[in-house]
VEXTORVEX-986714 format. One line per 3 residues: number of its first residue (from 1); their letters; for each residue x, y, z of C-alpha. Coordinates in steps of 0.1 Angstrom, whole numbers. Each point is the difference from the previous one (the first is absolute). Layout:
REM residues N
NUM	a	X Y Z | ...
***
This chain:
REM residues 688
1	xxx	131 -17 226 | 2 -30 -17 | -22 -11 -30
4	xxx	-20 -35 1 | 0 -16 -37 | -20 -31 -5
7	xxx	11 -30 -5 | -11 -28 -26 | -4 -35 9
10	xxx	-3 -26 -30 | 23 -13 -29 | -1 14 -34
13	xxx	5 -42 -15 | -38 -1 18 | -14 29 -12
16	xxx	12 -9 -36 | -16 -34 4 | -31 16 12
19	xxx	0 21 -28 | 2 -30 -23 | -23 -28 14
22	xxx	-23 23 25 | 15 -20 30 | -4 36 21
25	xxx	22 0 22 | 0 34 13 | 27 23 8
28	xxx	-8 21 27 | 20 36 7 | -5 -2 38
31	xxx	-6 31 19 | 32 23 6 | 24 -23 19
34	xxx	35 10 -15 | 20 25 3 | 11 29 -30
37	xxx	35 15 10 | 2 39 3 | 20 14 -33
40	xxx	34 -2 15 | 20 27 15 | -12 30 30
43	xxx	-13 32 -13 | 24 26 -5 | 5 32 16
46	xxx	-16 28 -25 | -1 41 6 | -29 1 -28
49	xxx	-31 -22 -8 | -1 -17 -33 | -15 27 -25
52	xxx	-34 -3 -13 | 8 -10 -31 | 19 -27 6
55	xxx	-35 -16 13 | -25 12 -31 | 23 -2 -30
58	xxx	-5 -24 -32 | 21 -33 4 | 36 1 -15
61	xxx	-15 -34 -16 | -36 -8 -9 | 0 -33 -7
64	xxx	21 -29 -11 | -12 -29 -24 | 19 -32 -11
67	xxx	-5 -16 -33 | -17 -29 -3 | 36 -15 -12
70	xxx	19 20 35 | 23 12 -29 | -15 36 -2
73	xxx	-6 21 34 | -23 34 -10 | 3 28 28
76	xxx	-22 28 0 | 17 30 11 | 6 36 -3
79	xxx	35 4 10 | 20 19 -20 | -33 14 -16
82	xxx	-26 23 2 | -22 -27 -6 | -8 -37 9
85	xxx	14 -24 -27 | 2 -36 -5 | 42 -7 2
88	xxx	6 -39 -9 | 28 -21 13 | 17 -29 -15
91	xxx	4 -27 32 | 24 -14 -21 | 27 28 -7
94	xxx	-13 18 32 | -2 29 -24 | -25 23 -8
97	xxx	-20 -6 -37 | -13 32 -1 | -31 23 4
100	xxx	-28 -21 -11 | -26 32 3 | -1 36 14
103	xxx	-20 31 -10 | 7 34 7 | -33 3 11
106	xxx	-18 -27 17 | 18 -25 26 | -3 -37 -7
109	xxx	-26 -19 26 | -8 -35 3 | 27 -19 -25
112	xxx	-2 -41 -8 | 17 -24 -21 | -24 -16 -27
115	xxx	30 -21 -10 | 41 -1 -3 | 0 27 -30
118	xxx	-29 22 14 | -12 23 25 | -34 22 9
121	xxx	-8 27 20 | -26 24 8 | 12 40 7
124	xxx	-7 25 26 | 11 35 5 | 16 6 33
127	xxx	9 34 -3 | -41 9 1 | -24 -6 29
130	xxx	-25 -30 3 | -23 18 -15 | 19 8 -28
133	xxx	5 -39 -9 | -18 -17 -25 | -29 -17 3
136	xxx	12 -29 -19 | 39 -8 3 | 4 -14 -38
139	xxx	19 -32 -9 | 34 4 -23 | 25 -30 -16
142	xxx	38 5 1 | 24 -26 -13 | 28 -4 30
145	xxx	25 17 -16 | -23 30 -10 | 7 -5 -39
148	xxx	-27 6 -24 | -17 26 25 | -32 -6 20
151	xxx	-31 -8 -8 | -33 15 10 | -26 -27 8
154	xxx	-22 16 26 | -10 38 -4 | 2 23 32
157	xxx	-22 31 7 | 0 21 -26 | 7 30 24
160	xxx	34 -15 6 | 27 -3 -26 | 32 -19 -6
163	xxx	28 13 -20 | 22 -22 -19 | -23 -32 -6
166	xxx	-2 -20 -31 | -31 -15 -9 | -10 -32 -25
169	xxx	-39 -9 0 | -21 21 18 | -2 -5 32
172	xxx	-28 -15 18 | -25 28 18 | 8 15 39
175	xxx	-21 -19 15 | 19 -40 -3 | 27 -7 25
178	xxx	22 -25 4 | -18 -30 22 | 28 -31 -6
181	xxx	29 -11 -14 | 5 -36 -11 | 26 -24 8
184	xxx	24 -9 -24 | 19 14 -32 | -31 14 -23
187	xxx	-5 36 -10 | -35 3 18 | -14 17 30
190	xxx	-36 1 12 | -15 39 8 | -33 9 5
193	xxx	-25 19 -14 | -23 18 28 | -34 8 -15
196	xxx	-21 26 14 | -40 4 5 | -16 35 -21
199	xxx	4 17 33 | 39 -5 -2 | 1 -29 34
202	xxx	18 -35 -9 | -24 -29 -12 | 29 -30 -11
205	xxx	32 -3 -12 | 8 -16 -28 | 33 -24 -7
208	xxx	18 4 -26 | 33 -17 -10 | 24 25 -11
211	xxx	32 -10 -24 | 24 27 10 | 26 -2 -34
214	xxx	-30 7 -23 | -25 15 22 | -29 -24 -11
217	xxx	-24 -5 29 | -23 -35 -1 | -36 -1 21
220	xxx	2 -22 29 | -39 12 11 | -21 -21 -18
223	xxx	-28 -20 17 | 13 17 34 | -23 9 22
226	xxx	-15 40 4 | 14 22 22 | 36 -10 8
229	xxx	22 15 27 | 27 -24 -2 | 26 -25 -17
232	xxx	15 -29 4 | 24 -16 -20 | 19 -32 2
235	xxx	36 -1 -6 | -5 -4 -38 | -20 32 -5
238	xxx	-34 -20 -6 | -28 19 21 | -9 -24 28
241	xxx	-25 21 25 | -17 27 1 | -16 23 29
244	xxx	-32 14 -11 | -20 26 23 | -34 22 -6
247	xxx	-34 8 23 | 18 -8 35 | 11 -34 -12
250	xxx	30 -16 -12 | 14 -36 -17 | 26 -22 -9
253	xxx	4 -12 -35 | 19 -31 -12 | 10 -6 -33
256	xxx	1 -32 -16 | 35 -10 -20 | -16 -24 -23
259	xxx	-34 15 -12 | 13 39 19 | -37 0 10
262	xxx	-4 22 31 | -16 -14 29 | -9 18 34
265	xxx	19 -16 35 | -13 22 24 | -27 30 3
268	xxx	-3 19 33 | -4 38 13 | 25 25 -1
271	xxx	21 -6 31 | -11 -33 4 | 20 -27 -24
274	xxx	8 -30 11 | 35 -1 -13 | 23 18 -15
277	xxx	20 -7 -33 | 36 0 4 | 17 -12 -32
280	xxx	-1 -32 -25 | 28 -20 -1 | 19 -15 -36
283	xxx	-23 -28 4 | -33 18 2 | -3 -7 33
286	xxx	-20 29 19 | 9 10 34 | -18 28 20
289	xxx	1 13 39 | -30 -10 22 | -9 16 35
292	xxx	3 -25 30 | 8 -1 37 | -15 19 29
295	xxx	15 37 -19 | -10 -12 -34 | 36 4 -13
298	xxx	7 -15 -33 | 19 -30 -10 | 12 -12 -36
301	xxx	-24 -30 -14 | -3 -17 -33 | -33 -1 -18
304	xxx	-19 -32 -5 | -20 4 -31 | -18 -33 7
307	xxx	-16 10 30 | -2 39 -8 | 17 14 30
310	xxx	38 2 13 | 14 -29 18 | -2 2 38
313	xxx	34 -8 5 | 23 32 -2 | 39 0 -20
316	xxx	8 34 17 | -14 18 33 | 15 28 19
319	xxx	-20 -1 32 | -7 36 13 | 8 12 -40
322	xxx	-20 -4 -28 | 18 -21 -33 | 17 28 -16
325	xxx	28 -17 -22 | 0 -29 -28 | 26 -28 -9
328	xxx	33 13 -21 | 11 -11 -30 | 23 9 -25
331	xxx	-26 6 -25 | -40 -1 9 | -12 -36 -9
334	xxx	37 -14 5 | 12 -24 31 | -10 15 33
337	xxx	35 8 16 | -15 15 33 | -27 17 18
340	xxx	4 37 11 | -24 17 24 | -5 29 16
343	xxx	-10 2 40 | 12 26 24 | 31 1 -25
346	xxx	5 -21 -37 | 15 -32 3 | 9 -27 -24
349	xxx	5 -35 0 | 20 -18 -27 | -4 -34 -6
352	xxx	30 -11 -20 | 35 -2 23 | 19 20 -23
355	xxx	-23 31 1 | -6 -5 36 | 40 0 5
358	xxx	-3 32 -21 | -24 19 18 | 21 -7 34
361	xxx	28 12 -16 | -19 28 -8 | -10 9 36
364	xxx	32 0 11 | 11 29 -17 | -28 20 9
367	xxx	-10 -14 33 | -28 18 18 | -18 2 -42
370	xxx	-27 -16 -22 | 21 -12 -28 | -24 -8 -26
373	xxx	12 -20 -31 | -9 -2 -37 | 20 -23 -17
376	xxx	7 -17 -37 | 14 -31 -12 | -4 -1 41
379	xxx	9 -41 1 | 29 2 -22 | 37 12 11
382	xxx	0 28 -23 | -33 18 23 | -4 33 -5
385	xxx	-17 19 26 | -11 36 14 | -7 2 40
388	xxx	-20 29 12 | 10 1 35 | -17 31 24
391	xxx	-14 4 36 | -19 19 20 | 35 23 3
394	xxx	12 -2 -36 | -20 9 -29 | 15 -27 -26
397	xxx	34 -11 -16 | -2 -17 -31 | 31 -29 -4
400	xxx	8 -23 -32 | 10 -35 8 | 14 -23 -27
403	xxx	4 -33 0 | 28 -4 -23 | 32 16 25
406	xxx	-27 -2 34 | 3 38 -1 | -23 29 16
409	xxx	1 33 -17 | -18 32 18 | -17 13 -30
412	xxx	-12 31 24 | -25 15 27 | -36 14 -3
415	xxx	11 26 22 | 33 15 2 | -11 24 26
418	xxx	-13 -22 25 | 30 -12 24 | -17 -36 14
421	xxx	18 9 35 | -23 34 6 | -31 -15 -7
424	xxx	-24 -12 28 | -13 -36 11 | -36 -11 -12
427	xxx	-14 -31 22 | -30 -14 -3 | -26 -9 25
430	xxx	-37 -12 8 | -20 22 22 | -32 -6 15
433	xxx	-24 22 1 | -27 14 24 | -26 -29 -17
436	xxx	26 -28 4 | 5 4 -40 | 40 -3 -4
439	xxx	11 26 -27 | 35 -3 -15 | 20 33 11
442	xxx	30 12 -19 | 26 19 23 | 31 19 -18
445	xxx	25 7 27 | 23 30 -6 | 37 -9 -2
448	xxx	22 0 29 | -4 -5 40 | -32 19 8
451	xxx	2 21 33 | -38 -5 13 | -31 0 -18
454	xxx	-2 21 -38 | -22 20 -18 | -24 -24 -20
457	xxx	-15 1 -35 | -29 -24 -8 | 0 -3 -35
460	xxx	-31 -13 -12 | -1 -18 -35 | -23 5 -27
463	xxx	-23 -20 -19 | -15 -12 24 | -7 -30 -12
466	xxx	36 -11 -4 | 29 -18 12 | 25 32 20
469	xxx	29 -11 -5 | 27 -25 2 | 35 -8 16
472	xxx	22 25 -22 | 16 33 -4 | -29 25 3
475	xxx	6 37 -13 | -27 15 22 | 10 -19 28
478	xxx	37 7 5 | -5 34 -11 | -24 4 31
481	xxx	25 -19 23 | 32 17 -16 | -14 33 15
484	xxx	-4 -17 35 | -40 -14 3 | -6 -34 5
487	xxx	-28 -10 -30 | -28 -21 11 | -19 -19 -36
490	xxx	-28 -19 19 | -18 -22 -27 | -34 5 14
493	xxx	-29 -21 -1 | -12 2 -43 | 35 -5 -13
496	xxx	6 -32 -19 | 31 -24 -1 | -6 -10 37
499	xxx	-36 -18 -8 | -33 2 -5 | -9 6 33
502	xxx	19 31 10 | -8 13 -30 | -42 -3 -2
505	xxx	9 12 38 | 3 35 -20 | -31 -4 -20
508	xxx	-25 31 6 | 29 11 28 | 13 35 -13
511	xxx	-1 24 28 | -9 -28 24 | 21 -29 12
514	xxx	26 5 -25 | 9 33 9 | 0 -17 38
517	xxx	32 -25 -14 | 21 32 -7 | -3 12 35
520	xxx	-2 -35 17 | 38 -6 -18 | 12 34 8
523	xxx	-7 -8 38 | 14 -33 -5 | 34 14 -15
526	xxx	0 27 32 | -6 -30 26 | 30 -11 -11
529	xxx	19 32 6 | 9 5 -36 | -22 28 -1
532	xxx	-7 35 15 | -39 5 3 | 2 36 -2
535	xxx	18 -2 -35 | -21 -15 -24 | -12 13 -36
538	xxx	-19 -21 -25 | 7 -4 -37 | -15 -14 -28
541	xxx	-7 0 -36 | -35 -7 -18 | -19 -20 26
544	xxx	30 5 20 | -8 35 1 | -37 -6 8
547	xxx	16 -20 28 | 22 28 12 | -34 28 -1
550	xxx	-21 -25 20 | 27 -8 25 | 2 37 6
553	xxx	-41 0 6 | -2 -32 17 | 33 0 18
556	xxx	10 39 4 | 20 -12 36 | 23 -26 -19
559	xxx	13 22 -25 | 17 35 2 | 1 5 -43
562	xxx	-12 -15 -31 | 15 -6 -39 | -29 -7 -19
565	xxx	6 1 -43 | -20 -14 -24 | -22 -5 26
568	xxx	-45 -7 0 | -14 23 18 | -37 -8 -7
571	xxx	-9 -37 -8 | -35 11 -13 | 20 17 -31
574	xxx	12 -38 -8 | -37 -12 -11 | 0 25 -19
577	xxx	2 5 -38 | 28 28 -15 | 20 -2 -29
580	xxx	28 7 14 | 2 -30 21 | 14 -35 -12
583	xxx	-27 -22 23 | -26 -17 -21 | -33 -5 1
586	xxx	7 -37 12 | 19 11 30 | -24 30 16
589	xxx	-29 -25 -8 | 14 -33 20 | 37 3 9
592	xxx	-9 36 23 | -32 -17 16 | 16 -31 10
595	xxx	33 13 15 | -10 36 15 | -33 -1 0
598	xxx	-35 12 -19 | -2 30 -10 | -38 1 11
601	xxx	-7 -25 24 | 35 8 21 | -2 36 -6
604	xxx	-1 10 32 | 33 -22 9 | 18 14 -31
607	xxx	-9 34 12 | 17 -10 35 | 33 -12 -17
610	xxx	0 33 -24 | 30 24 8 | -9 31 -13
613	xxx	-34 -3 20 | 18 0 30 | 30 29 -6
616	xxx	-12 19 31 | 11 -29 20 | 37 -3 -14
619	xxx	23 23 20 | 31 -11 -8 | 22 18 -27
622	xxx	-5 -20 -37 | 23 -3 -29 | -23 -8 -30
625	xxx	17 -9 -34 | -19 -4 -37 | 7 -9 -34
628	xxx	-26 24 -19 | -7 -25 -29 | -6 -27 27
631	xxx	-24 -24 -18 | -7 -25 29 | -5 23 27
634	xxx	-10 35 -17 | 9 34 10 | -33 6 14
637	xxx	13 -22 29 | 28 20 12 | -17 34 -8
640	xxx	-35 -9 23 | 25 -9 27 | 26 32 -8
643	xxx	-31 19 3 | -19 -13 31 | 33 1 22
646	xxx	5 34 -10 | -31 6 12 | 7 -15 28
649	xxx	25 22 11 | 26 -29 -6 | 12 7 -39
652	xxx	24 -26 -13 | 31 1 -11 | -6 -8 -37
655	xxx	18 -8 -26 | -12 -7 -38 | 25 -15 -28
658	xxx	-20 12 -34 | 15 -30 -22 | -7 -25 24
661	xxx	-27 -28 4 | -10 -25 28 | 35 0 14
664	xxx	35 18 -8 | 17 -17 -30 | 25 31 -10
667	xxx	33 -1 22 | 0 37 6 | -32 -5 15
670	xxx	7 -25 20 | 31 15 15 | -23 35 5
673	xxx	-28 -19 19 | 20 -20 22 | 24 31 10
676	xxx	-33 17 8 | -8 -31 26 | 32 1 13
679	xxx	-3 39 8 | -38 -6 14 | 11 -28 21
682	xxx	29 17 12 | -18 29 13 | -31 -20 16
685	xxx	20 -31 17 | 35 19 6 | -7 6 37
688	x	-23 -17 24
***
């Protein structure tokens, strides 16, 4: 089955002279008209499916950062090594510096250049469970070459401790984390500090501007407003906006470069802004994402200051997508080289002929991939760049092009263990649904020529309130499809990234007509012969798990099993105050009401959409899965429901990983849970 990519129809010279003199000329990603070549080659003939681990393990490389100059290339990686490190190339010798950083206890996370000469990073332990992760992930400094040790600028959780550290002044307290990081050469970086009320939930965060070769931190709070949930910077570092929320309501604040007086833009209800900010370009210029059309799908505007409100005329819209994207540059605030986007799949248009030649050149390699580049010095012949290409088949490959002798280096794959050619196809479709309301509907096709309709999974995605997925390589997905199920992601009415009107279609809808869109795109996908009917579980995690209890009640003829981990089982527990949970007081007192429902007023509907009410109606066999420090849905969940199917007659198959949280974040656990699936599936969809 063949993959439909969109297509963008514009001219990046236009969309830099819209940028410029606010001429708007849009440039419109029409709907899906192209199409995305299959990764080449058939499948090949195996005797053995691809082991489980080869889905759930740790990349072979975590990330890859260029210097601001191209010169340096850092790669975070554990190869060779117990632990994840930051290894740094030379793009000039093609050689490796050195290890920048590595503990022998903790695993390097997120990693960015603050200039040429300096790197940070915040650390996480990935032999240890969600759980078992701190709170707070820390903030260190590393010259490139790792001399002169690292320093300590951020504290982590004092239950968790790092070998092998150096430290200068003491660091600033758990509870900053990194928020921004400037443009340009200087030795700053912007963190946060998150400040809590007496009874422990957050009020505002603070900005603070953090020099990372001294550790001195500067206060970028004064005269901002109360209660601040979020930053934004320009390309500078100088705080431009803020998001401020409290009581139910929410604003915009703008502040002023000349007097840096803050000044309100826009006040509204939770759920209900007018706009959304996006980003500020080098010239101050604010742009944000407003809601329009028929399905309320947002489009890219600039802000008019003079009237108060965005321009009606849009630079960016993806019709049947919301914006989700933002103009490239080499470094934020510098000349907009190009527009990427992401639809059904990411695509990006370059505006300059030399970097459009490259990305064609690019594509041809790996036909059938999103090649995304990042790029340095990227108008001059001495380029440097790093292309990311993957698909929905391939994982990822990471390749080195330089300018200098026009070569392309393979620095290595995500996944060794993941051959491209056994992996399945993932199409993507609109479905209507028994309303007329057209849901998109994910479909992961297992490899090879099928002989008649499959066994089905629909895989329900959490959230809810969330954007499912995209064109790419998804580990769930393939696993499902490598073991011979066709895996059905319907992104049901209340998911966002396809407009505002499928997604307030969701609004007070749990139980009710979202649970209809799973079983409306499960009949679609066995009308068209994909599909055996009488060979259908239902999987989930979080609400996905909810989803996958309450098709069970609501659907029991659809679906022959059901997977549910980390799962709610009783929505009335969600209004409710524990201190175990991480929900504030904020969210069960005007998030909850608005999008499931009032706890008082609705109780009666909440009661109807409550799983563990209803265990007497669930005959199927159930898989249930828990992290026992779960802080966002709380053990109480899966217990009630452990409890009331046993009592049922129907006791689940259960499962509970003691260092986990809300979700499986140790490898071993991974690997356990999903060969647990594969054995439960196996024995309830093996035979008709």
């Amino acid at each position: 089955m063949t993959f439909k990519r969109s297509g963008i129809l514009g001219r990046g010279q236009q969309w830099r002279q819209a940028l410029a003199s606010c001429s708007w000329l849009a440039i419109v990603l029409a709907a899906p008209a192209s199409l995305l070549a299959q990764v080449t080659g058939p499948a090949s003939p195996v005797a053995a499916p691809v082991p489980v681990q080869a889905f759930f393990s740790r990349p072979q490389i975590e990330s890859v950062r260029l210097s601001p100059s191209g010169r340096w290339l850092a790669v975070s990686t554990a190869a060779g090594a117990a632990r994840v490190g930051v290894v740094v190339l030379d793009l000039q010798t093609m050689k490796p510096l050195g290890v920048a950083a590595r503990f022998g206890d903790a695993d390097i996370g997120d990693v960015y250049w603050v200039n040429d000469e300096t790197l940070v990073f915040t650390i996480q332990d990935n032999t240890r469970g969600g759980a078992d992760q701190r709170f707070w992930p820390g903030l260190f400094a590393v010259n490139r070459d790792g001399h002169g040790g690292v320093r300590q600028l951020v504290d982590v959780d004092g239950s968790f401790v790092t070998a092998g550290r150096t430290v200068g002044r003491p660091p600033l307290a758990v509870n900053h984390e990194l928020l921004h990081v400037p443009a340009g050469a200087g030795n700053e970086v912007i963190v946060g500090e998150y400040v809590a009320h007496r009874a422990g939930q957050a009020a505002t965060i603070n900005a603070k501007r953090l020099d990372v070769s001294n550790g001195r931190a500067t206060n970028l709070s004064f005269g901002a407003p109360p209660d601040v949930r979020q930053w934004m910077f320009d390309a500078k570092g100088e705080p431009k906006l803020v998001f401020t929320r409290a009581d139910g309501r929410g604003a915009y604040h703008w502040r002023d470069a000349a007097t840096g007086a803050w000044r309100v833009l826009a006040e509204f209800e939770n759920y209900r802004a007018p706009w959304t900010p996006r980003f500020v370009d080098g010239a101050g210029a604010l742009f944000v994402a407003v809601s329009a059309g028929t399905e309320g799908t947002s489009e890219l505007r600039r802000f008019d200051f003079a009237s108060g409100k965005p321009v009606s005329a849009a630079l960016v819209s993806t019709p049947g997508f919301d914006f989700n994207g933002g103009v490239i540059s080499e470094t934020p605030g510098s000349q907009a080289l190009g527009v990427r986007v992401t639809t059904d799949a990411e695509t990006t248009v370059w505006f300059e002929p030399r970097l459009q030649a490259l990305q064609k050149k690019a594509d041809g390699r790996l036909p059938g991939h999103v090649n995304r580049i990042t790029c340095r010095r990227c108008l001059d012949d001495d380029i440097t760049a790093v292309v990311y290409s993957y698909s929905d088949r391939d994982p990822g490959q990471y390749t080195i092009f330089t300018g200098r002798d026009e070569q392309w280096r393979k620095l290595g794959d995500t996944l060794a263990g993941i051959d491209p050619r056994r992996m399945g196809n993932t199409d993507f479709e609109r479905v209507r649904m028994r309303d007329g309301l057209e849901v998109p509907v994910w479909v992961t096709q297992p490899a090879g020529k099928a002989e008649g309709p499959r066994p089905a999974v629909v895989l329900v995605h959490g959230g809810p309130w969330v954007r499912g997925r995209s064109w790419n390589w998804n580990a769930d997905a393939q696993f499902l499809a490598s073991r011979g199920y066709v895996v059905i992601e319907p992104e049901f009415r209340g998911s966002r990234g396809y407009g505002q009107r499928l997604y307030r279609a969701g609004w007070r809808q749990w139980g009710l007509s979202m649970q209809d869109d799973l079983v409306d795109a499960l009949q679609w996908a066995v009308g068209k012969g994909w599909v055996d009917p009488a060979r259908v579980c239902i999987a989930g995690a979080s609400y996905g798990g909810y989803a996958t209890l309450m098709g069970l009640v609501r659907h029991p003829q659809a679906y022959r099993c059901g997977v549910a981990w980390v799962a709610v089982t009783d929505p009335r527990l969600m209004y409710k105050w524990t201190h175990i949970s991480d929900q504030t007081d904020e969210i069960r007192a005007h998030d909850y009401p608005t999008l499931i429902g009032d706890p008082v007023k609705d109780l009666a509907m909440l009661e109807a959409a409550t799983p563990v009410l209803h265990a007497r109606a669930i005959k199927a066999p159930v898989m249930m899965a828990v992290g026992t420090a779960d802080r966002r849905v709380p053990l109480e969940h899966g217990q009630r429901m452990r409890a009331a199917l046993t009592e049922a007659g129907n006791p689940p198959l259960w499962l509970a990983y003691p260092d986990e949280g809300h979700g499986f974040f140790k490898t071993e656990n991974r690997v356990d849970f999903m060969t647990q699936v594969e054995s439960f599936l196996a024995q309830h969809l093996g035979k008709r």
